[in-house]
N, C-alpha and C positions, 0 to 999 in steps of 0.2 A: 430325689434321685440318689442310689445309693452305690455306692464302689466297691465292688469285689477287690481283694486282692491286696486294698491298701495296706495288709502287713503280711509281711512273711517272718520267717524264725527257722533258728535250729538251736540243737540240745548243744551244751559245752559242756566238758567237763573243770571241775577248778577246785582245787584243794579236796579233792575225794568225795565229791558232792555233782551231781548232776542239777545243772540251771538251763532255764527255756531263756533263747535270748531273742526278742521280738525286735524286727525293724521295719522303720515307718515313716511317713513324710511328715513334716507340719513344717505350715510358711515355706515350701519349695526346698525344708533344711531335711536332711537325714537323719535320722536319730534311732536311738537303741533303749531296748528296756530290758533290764536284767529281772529274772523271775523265779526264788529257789525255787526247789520242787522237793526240798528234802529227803531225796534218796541216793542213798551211798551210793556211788560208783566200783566199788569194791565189793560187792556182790551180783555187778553187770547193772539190771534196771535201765538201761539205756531204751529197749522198748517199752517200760512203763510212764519215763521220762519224756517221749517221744507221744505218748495219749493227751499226758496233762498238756503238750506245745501245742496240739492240735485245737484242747480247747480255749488255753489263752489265748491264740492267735484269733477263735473267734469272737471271744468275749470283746478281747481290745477292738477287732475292727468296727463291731455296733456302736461301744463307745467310741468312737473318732466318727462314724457318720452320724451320729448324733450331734457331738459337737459341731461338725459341722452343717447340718439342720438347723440348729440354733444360733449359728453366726449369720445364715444369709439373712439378707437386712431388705429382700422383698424379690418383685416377679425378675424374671430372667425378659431382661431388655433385649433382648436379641433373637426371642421369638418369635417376630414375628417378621424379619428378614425374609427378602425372598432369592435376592442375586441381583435385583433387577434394580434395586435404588442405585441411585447415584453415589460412587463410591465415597466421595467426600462424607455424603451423611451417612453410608455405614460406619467410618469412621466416627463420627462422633457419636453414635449408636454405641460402638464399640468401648470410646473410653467413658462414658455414662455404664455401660455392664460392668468395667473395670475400675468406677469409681466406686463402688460397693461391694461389700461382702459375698460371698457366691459360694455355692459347696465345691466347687472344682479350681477356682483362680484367687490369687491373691489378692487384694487389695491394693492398688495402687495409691501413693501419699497424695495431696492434694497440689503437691509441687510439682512433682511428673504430671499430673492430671492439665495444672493451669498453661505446664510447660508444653505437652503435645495436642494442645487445643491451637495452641500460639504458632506449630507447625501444620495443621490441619488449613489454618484460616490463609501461611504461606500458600501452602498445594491450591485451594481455591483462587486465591489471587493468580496462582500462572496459568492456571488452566483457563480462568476467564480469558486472560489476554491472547490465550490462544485458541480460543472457540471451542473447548473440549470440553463434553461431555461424558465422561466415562463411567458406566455401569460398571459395579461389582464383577456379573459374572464375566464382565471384554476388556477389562484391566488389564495392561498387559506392559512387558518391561521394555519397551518404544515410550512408551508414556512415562516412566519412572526414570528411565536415563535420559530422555530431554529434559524432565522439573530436574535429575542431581546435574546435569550440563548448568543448568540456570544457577542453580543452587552455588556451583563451583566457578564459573564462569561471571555471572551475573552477580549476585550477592556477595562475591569470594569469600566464600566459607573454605575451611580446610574442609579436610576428609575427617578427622575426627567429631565434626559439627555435622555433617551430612552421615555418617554412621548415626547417629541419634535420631534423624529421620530415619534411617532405615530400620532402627531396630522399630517404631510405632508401627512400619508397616509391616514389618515380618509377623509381631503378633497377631495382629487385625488379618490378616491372609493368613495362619494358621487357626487360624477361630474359624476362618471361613469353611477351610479345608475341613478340619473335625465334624464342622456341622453339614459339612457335602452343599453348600450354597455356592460353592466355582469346583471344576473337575481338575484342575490343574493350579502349582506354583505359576503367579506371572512373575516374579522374583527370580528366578531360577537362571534367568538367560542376562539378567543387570548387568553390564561395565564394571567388574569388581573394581576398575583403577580409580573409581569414583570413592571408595570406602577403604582404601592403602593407605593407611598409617604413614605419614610422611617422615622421614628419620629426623629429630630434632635433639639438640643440645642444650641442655637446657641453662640457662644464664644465673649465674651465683654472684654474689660477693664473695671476697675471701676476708680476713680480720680488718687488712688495712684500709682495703674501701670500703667495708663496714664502719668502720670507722669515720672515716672521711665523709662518708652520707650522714651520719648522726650530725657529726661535727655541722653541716652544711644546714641542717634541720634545724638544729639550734639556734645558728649562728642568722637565720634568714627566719626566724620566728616563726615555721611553717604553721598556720592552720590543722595540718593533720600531725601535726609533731609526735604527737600522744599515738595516735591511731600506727604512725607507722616503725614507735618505735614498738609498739606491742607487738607486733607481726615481724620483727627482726631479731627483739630477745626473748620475746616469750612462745611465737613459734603460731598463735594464733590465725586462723582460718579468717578470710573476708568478715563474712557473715557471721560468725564467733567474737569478733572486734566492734562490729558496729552492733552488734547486738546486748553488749554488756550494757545493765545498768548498774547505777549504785550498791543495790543492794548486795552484787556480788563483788562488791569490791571490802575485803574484811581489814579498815586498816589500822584495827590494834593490832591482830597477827600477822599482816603483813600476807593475806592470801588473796591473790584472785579466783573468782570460780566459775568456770566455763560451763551455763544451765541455758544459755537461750543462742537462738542464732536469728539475724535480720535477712530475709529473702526477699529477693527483688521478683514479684510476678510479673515480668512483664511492663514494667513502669508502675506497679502499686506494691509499696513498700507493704511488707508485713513480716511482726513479729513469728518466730517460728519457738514454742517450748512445750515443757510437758504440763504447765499451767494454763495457756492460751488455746483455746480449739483444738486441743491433744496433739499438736505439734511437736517433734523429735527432732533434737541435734541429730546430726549425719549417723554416726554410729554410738551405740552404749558406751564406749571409750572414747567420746568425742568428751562427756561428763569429766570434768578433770577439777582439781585442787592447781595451781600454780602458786611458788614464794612469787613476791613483788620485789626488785631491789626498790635502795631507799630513795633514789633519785627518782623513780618511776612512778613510786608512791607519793612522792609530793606533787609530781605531775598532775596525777589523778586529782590531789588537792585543787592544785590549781583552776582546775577543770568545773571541780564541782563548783571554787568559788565564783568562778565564770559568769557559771550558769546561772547560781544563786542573785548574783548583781542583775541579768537579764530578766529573770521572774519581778524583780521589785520597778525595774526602771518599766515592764513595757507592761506591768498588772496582768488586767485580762485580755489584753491582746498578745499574752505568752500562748503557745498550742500548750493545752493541758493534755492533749487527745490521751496519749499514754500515762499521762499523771492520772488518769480516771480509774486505769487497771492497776493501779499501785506499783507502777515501773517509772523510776526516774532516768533515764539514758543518759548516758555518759555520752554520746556522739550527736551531739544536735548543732542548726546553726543558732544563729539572734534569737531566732522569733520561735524555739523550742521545736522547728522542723525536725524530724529524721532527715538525714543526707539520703541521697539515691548511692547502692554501692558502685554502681558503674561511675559515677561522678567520684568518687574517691578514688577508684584508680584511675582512672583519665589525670586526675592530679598530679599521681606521683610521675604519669609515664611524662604530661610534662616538666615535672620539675628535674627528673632525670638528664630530658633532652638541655634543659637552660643551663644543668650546672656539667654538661659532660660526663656524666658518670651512665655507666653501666644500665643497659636497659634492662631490669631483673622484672619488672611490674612487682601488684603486691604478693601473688602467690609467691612468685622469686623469694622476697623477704622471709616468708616462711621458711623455704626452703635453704637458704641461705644459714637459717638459725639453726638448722638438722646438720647442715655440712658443717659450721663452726664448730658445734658442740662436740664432733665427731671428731674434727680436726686436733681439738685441743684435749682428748684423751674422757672425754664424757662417756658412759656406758652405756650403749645401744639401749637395752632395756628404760631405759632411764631417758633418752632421744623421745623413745618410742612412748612412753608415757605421757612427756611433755608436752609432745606433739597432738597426742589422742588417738594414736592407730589402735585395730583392733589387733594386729600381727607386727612384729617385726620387722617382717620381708616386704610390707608395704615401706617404711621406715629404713631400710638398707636398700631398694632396689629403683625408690624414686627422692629418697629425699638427700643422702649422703653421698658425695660427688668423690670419685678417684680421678686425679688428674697422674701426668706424668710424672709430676718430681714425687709421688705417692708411691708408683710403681716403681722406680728408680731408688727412693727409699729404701723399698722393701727386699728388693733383690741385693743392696749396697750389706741389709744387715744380716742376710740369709749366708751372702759370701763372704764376709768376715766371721762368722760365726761359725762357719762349717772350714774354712781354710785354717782358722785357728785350732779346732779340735784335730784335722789332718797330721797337721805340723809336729800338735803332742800328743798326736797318735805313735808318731814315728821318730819321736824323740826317745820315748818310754822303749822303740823295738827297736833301735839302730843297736848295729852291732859291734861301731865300733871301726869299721875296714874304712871309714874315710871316703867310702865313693862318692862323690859327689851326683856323679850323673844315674847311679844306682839310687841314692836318695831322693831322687827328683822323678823320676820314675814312680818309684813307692810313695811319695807323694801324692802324686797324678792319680796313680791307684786306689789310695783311700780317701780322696776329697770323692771320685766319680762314685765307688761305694755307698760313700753316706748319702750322694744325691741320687745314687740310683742304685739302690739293693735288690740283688739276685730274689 
């Protein structure tokens, strides 16, 4: 199957040179390709410029429906669809097409894949319980707002957990629609109140009860002491912490290095890297260098030597499972287990609740490590890095907290800074006459100037 269209272009001009500039999709991203054409623009050439666009434009597109030719990885699973199966199994019809390569859709990872099978298997469970049967093409959104009723009502899921069902079905009923197998969205008429973003605040430490949680950590020998002070000072993700082994931990230079991450399918732990089943950290900038301080690195000491005493005390009743793939893991318990991640935070939310402090969970502690840093004059860039964002503005617009005494702050130093320059505004232009109330006037005038110019 081949795609008209997938590039378009036009000529630019740039440094007295005429270029074809081609633009095009790959992976759902936008992208450009710059093309000389070697002809001055100073002697026009714009229609000679505009022949050669025509044919790069066709060249590139054969090349990219070849490339993608050569990426589908077999028959198109959804062939043979008719409208009439049972809508559950067109759904797992569905993410089977989207578990493989295909020349028109993306490839979905095998975490989204394991994750919206886990929601599929929910939708069949309400709908047994409640005698329904529902075809593809008689779907309809009475069925969808009674399962998100359950879903919100019954399970209390937020609305951010229930948007994640809805976007599996948005696609699946857009695949549908493309392929003319239903004539209509049953989507269309849904209770949006069920997918409303609920307004939420999100919980921080500040220095001193960071502090005071360490302090508590230590002082109560936590089990996860290690686990949560990484996720407080060095800003690490769940699944980034549990998934460190030794070998990234470098401790003559003192580096940790962020290459694998631990995901929970559903109750079956697994490694997630770009060595294991071609498995990716969350984003290309999730890959990070972090320093260790020295206390954190004797931690780590302590950790291995732990571990090291458990391999000899329990021999071959130690789990080698991951010693087979040449990963030693830093986060295991006695018997050489992986921990489950939900079981590490369940930990901390109680040990929060036993010692009174702050319900931040462990994301919190992450975030908490982005607000510090910010707090105490660290450079955004540098937050941002730490962290592994790919932008910034994920990094200033969820992880760095403005509270009040912030805002107050900043207007305390806005108005001292601008009243001051006022003053020796009108210091430098007095004339001299002693008015007082004429001076205070001209005052008023040059402070409102500088804050609000004509």
């Amino acid at each position: 199957m081949e795609n008209k269209g997938l590039v378009t272009g036009c000529v630019v001009e740039k440094n007295d040179k005429w270029y074809c500039v081609l633009s095009y999709k790959e992976n759902n991203k936008r992208k450009q390709k710059w093309i000389a054409t070697g002809i001055s623009s100073k002697r026009g050439g714009k229609t000679e410029a505009k022949a050669i666009l025509a044919k790069e434009v066709e060249k590139f597109e054969e090349l990219l429906n070849a490339k993608n030719k050569s990426s589908f990885d077999g028959q198109d699973m959804l062939s043979d669809c008719t409208g009439y199966e049972l809508f559950t199994d067109y759904l797992l019809k569905y993410l089977n097409y989207r578990s493989v390569n295909n020349p028109t859709k993306k490839k979905l990872s095998e975490v989204v894949i394991m994750g919206y099978r886990y929601y599929v298997k929910h939708l069949q469970t309400f709908l047994e319980a409640n005698n329904l049967k529902p075809r593809l093409n008689d779907i309809n959104s009475n069925i969808f707002n009674q399962f998100y009723f359950y879903l919100k009502e019954g399970k209390k899921l937020k609305c951010m957990s229930i948007t994640k069902y809805h976007c599996l079905f948005q696609g699946a009923i857009k695949e549908a629609l493309d392929r003319g197998l239903i004539a209509k969205d049953p989507l269309k008429n849904v209770n949006r109140e069920f997918l409303h973003k609920e307004p939420t605040k999100t919980i921080r430490f500040n220095d001193e009860e960071a502090k005071e949680f360490l302090r508590l950590l230590h002082e109560k020998n936590h089990k996860f002491e290690l686990a949560y002070n990484v996720a407080l000072r060095l800003g690490l993700r769940r699944s980034e912490i549990l998934g460190l082994a030794f070998d990234c931990i470098d401790f003559e230079n003192k580096v940790l290095m962020v290459r694998r991450s631990l995901l929970n399918f559903y109750g079956r732990n697994q490694i997630s890297c770009t060595k294991i089943e071609n498995y990716k950290l969350k984003t290309e900038s999730s890959q990070r260098d972090i320093p260790i301080p020295d206390d954190l690195l004797d931690m780590f000491k302590k950790q291995k030597e732990w571990i090291e005493n458990n391999k000899k005390t329990l021999g071959n009743g130690y789990d080698s499972n991951y010693m087979n793939w040449g990963l030693d893991m830093v986060f295991v318990n006695e018997t050489g287990k992986l921990y489950n991640p939900d079981f590490v935070s369940k930990q901390l939310t109680k040990f929060e609740k036993e010692n009174n402090l702050k319900k931040v969970g462990l994301h919190g502690l992450r975030r908490s490590c982005g607000s510090i840093m910010y707090r105490n004059g660290v450079n955004i860039k540098v937050i941002q890095r730490l962290l592994g964002h790919s932008d910034y503005a994920t990094t200033m617009d969820i992880y760095v907290d403005v509270d009040e005494d912030d805002l107050i702050g900043g207007i305390e130093v806005l108005d001292t800074k601008l009243l001051k320059q006022a003053k020796e505004k009108i210091d430098q232009e007095r004339d001299g006459d002693g008015d007082e109330l004429a001076d205070q006037a001209k005052f008023v005038k040059v402070a409102r100037d500088m804050i609000m110019p004509e």
